[in-house]
C-alpha positions in Angstrom: -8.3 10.4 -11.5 -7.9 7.6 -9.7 -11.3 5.5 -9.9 -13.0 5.1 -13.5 -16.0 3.9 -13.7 -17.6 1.9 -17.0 -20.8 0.3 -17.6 -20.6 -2.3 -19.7 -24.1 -3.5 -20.4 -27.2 -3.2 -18.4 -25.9 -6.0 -15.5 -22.1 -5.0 -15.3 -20.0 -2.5 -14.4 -16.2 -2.6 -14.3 -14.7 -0.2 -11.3 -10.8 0.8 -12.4 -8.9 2.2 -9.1 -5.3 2.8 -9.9 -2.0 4.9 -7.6 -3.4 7.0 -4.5 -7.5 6.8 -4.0 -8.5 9.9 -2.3 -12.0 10.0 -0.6 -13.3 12.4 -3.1 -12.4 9.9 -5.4 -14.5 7.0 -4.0 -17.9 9.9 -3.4 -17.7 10.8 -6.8 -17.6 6.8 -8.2 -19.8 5.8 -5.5 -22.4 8.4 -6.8 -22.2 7.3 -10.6 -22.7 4.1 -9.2 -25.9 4.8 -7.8 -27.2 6.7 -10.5 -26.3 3.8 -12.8 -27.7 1.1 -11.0 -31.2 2.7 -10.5 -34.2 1.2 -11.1 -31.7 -1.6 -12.8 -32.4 -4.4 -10.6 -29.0 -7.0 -9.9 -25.7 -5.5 -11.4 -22.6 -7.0 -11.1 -19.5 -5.0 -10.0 -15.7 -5.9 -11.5 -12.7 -3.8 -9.8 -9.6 -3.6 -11.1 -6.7 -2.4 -8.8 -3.9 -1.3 -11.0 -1.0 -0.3 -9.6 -2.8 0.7 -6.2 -1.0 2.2 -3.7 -3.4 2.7 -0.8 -5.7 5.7 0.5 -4.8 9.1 0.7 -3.8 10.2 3.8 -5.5 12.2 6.3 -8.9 11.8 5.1 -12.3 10.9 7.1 -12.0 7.0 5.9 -14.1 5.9 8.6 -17.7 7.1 7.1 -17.7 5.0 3.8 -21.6 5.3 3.0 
């Protein structure tokens, strides 16, 4: 996988996206994220691009919600 998510303490979490990030990818982090995040008031957000190489190809990248 591409994305990792961590949570470090209550207030951060620390977003690793390394190679090819495929949309299914960012759903799946973006919907950990959520359910982290909820009901925890402010969090701060540290990404980490390792090695990135761009976006898969072909995918519906224009509906990132």
């Amino acid at each position: 996988m591409s994305a990792n998510l961590e949570q470090h303490n209550d207030r951060l979490c620390v977003l690793r996206v390394s190679g090819e990030l495929k949309k299914s990818e960012l759903d799946a982090v973006q919907s950990e994220f959520v359910q982290k995040i909820a009901g925890a008031g402010a969090v701060k957000l540290l990404v980490f691009l390792e090695n990135f190489t761009g976006w898969e190809r072909g995918e519906q990248w224009g509906d990132t919600d």
